[in-house]
C-alpha atoms as one frame of an Amber mdcrd trajectory, in Angstrom:
protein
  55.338 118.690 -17.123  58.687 116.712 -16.637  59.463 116.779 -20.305  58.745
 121.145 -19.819  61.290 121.100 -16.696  64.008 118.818 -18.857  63.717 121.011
 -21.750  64.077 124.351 -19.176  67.251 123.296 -17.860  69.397 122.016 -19.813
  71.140 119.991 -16.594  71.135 119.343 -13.022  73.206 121.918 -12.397  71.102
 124.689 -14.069  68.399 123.707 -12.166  66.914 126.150  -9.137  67.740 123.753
  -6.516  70.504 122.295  -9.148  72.857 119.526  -8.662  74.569 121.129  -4.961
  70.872 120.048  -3.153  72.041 116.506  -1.730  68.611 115.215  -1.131  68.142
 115.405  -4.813  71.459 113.884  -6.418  71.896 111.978  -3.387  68.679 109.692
  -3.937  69.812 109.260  -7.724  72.171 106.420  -9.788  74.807 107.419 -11.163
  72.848 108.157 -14.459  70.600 111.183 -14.821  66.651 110.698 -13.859  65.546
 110.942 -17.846  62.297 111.914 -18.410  61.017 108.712 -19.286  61.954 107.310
 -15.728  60.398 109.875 -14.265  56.872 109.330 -16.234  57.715 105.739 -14.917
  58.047 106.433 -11.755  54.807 108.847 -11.560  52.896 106.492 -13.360  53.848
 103.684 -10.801  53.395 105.573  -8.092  50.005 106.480  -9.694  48.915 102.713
  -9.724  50.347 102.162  -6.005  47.690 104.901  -4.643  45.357 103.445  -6.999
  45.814  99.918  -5.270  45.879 101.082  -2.371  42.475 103.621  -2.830  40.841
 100.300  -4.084  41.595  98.138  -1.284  41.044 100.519   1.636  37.566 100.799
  -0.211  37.474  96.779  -0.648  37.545  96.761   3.328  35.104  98.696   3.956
  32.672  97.594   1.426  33.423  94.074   2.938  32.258  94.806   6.517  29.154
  97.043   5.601  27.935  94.431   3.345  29.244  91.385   5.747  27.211  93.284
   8.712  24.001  94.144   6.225  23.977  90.278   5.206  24.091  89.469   9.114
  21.186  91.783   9.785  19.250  91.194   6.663  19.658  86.782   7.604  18.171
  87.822  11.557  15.495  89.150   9.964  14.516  86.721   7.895  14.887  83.617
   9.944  13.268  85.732  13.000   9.557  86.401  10.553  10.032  82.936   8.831
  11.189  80.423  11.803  13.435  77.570  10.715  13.847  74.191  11.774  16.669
  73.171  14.366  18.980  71.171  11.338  18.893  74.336   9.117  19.614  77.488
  11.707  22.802  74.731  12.589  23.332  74.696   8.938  23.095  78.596   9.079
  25.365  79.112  11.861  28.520  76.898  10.761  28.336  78.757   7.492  27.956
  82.140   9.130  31.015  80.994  11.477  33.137  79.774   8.565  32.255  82.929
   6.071  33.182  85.256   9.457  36.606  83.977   9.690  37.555  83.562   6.259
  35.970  87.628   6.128  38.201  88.583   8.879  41.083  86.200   6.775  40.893
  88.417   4.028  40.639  91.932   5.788  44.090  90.787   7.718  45.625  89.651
   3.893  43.954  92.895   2.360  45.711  95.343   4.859  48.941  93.117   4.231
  48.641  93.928   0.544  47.228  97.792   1.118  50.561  98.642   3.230  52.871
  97.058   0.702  51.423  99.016  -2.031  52.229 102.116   0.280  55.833 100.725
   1.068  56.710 100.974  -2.551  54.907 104.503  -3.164  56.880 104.979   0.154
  60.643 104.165  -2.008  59.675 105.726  -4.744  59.181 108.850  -3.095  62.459
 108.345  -0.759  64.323 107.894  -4.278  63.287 110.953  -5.823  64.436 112.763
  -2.410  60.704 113.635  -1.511  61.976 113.309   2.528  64.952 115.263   1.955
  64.560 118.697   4.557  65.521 121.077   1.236  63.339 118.936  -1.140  60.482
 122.263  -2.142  64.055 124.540  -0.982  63.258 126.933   2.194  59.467 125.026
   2.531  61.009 122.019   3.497  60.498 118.321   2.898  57.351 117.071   0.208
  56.794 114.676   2.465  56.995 114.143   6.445  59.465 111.872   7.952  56.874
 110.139   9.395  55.295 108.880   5.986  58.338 106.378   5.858  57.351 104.148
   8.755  53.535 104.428   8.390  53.836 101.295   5.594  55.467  99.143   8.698
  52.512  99.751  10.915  51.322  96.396  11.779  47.249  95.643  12.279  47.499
  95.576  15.563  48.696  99.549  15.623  46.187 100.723  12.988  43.163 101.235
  15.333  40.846 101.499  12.374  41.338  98.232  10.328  42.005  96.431  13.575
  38.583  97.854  14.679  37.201  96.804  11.466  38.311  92.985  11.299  37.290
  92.934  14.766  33.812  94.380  14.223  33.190  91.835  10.976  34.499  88.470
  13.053  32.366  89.690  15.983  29.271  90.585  13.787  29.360  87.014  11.688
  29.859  84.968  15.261  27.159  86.657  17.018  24.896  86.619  14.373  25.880
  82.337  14.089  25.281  82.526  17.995  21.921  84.248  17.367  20.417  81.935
  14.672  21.133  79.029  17.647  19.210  81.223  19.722  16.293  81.737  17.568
């Protein structure tokens, strides 16, 4: 598709929303965006979403399973009762594997909002934010999209919710095997 658009127009200028749209030329170097940058671009951009796709889903495969292992280990120990030494045993672990769980949900959103950061730059360079971007439609993107990669955890309700909910699962289920 870039290669088509290259080949249409012979230069900036020729194109529809040509070289006068500053969003576009204003985003650029010097040099023209040749179609090779542009595949690299797309194609990095492609394997930021695809990062960040894979560890939204690493999340939330980590706290179903955490929670399932948590419910699955009450079960057990409640039909097959344990001695005092060994539900201790149990509980440090299930104290230690909740916070190093919760350790790498907080690292893991760290490294899901950088990937977004640079899909964020890559779309600022090629003028995606720019108001006559898609011409009389507007902007590709919403202005909005530019801060969302500095959200910190403690603004993103749902991954907050979710290191929250695997910590507290882990220490009550270590505070329910001393209970047992």
């Amino acid at each position: 598709m870039t290669q088509v658009a290259t080949e249409q127009w012979a230069s900036d200028a020729d194109h529809p929303q040509g070289a006068t749209t500053p969003g576009i030329t204003a985003h650029r170097p010097a040099e023209s965006l040749t179609p090779q940058k542009q595949q690299v671009l797309l194609t990095f951009h492609r394997t930021c979403w695809e990062e960040m796709t894979w560890r939204r889903n690493a999340g939330y495969r980590t706290v179903i399973l955490g929670l399932a292992y948590c419910g699955l280990l009450l079960a057990i120990v409640a039909y097959h009762p344990l001695s005092l030494h060994v539900r201790l045993c149990l509980a440090a672990v299930m104290a230690l594997a909740s916070g190093f769980g919760a350790g790498y949900l907080t690292g893991n959103y760290r490294d899901y909002m950088a990937a977004a950061g640079r899909m964020v730059r890559i779309e600022d360079y090629l003028g995606a934010f720019d108001e006559d971007y898609l011409g009389n439609m507007g902007a590709l993107m919403p202005e909005a999209r530019r801060t969302w990669p500095n959200t910190p955890l403690s603004h993103d309700m749902v991954c907050l919710w979710s290191v929250i909910t695997f910590a507290a699962g882990g220490l009550g289920t270590a505070a329910a095997l001393l209970l047992m």
